[in-house]
C-alpha positions as CSV (number, residue, x, y, z in Angstrom):
1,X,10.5,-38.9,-47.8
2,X,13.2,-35.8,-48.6
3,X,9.5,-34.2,-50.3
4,X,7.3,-34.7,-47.7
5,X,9.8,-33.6,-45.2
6,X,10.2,-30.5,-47.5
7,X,6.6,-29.8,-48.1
8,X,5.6,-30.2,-44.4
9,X,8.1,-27.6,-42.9
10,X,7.6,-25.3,-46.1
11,X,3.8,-25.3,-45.1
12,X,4.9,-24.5,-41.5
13,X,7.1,-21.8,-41.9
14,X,4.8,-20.2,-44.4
15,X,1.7,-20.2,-42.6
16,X,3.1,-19.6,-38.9
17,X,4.5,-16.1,-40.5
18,X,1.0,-14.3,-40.6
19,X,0.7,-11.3,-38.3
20,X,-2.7,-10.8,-37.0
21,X,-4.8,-7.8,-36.9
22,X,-8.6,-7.7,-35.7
23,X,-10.8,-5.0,-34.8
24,X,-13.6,-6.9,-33.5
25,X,-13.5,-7.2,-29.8
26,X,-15.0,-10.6,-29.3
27,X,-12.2,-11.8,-31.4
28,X,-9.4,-9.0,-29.7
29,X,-10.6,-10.6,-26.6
30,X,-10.1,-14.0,-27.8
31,X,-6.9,-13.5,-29.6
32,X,-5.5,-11.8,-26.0
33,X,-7.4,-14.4,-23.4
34,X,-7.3,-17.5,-25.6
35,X,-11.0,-18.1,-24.2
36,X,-14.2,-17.7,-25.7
37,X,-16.0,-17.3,-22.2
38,X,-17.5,-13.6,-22.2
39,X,-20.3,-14.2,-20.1
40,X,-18.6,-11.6,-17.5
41,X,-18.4,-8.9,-20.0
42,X,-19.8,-6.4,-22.3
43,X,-17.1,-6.2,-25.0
44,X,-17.4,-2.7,-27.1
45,X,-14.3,-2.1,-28.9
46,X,-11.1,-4.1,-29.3
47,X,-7.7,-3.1,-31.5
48,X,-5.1,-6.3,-31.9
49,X,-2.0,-6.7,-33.8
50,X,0.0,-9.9,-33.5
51,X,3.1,-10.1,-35.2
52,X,4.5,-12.4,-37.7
53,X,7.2,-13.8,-35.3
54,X,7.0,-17.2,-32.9
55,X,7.7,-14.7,-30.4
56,X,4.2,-14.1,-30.0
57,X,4.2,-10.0,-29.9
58,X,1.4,-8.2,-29.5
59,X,-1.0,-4.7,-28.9
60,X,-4.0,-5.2,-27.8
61,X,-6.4,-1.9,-27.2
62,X,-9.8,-3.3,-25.4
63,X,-13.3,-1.2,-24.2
64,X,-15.4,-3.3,-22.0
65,X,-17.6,-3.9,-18.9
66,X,-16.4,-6.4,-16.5
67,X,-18.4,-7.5,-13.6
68,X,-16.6,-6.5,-10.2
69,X,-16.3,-10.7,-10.0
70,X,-13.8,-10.7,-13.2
71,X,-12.3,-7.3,-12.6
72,X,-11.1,-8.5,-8.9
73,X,-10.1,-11.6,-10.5
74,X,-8.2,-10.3,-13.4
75,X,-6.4,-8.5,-11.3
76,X,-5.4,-10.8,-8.5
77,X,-4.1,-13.4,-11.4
78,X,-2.1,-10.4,-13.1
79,X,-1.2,-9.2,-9.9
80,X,-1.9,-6.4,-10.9
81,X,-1.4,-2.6,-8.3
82,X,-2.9,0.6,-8.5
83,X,-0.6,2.9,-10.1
84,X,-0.4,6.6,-9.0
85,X,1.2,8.0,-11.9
86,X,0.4,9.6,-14.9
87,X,-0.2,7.8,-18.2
88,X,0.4,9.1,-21.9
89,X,-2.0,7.6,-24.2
90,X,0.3,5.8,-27.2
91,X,0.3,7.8,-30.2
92,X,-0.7,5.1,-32.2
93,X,-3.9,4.3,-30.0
94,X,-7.6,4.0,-31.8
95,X,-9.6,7.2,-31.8
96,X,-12.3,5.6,-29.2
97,X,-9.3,4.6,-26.6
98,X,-10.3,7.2,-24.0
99,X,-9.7,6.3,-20.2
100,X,-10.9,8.9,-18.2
101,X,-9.5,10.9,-15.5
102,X,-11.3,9.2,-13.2
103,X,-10.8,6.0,-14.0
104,X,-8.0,3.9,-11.5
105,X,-5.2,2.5,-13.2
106,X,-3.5,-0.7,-12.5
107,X,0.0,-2.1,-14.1
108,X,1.7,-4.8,-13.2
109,X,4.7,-2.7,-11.4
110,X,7.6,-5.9,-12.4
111,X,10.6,-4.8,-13.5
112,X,9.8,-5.8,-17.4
113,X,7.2,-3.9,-17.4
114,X,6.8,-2.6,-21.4
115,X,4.0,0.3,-20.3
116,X,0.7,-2.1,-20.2
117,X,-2.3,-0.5,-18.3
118,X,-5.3,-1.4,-17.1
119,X,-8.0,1.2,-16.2
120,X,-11.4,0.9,-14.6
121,X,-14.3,3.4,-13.6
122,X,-15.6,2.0,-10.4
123,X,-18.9,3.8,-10.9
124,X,-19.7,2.8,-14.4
125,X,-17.4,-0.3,-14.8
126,X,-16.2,0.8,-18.0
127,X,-12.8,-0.6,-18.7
128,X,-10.0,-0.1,-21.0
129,X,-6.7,-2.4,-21.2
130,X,-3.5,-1.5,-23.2
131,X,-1.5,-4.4,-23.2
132,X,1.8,-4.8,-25.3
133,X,4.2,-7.6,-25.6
134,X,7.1,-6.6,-27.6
């Protein structure tokens, strides 16, 4: 019994200490929703990193078109306010990461607040989310 006991929490230590990393935005999207349902959106590019800790942290980088349906959902779940401040772009963000001037930016405005954004172009419904979790 000592053995199997051994074996089974060897096996879970070992293979819950995998960080994640994924630059294909149907699984970003997955990995950061935990749904497969993209029947609202048009998913172009996705960064994600997950670390290695039960902690769950993540960065999760995400190009899309919502319809206005998910968009005004999203952000009444999240809570989410328009933000009228400026934004610096993480140093570390993927080359194709590019919210435009134009675009409106939401955050959640909560006092732990890490720096997540969430920017939309009302015109064109291109999207962007930065979301960390450290």
């Amino acid at each position: 019994m000592r053995i199997l006991t051994a074996v089974l929490l060897t096996f879970f230590f070992l293979s819950s200490c995998s960080e994640i990393q994924t630059n294909d935005p149907a699984e970003v999207y997955k990995y950061w929703s935990g749904s497969k349902n993209l029947k609202e959106l048009e998913l172009l590019k996705g960064q994600y990193w997950q670390s290695a800790h039960w902690t769950k942290e993540y960065i999760v980088y995400l190009k899309f078109r919502p319809t206005e349906k998910w968009w005004d959902e999203f952000t009444y779940q999240n809570k989410l306010k328009i933000k009228d401040e400026s934004w610096t772009k993480p140093i570390n963000a993927p080359n194709w990461f590019k919210p435009s001037k134009g675009m409106i930016i939401y955050g959640s405005g909560d006092k732990f607040d890490q720096g997540s954004r969430y920017f939309i172009d009302t015109l064109t419904n291109e999207s962007y989310i930065y979301e960390i979790q450290l």
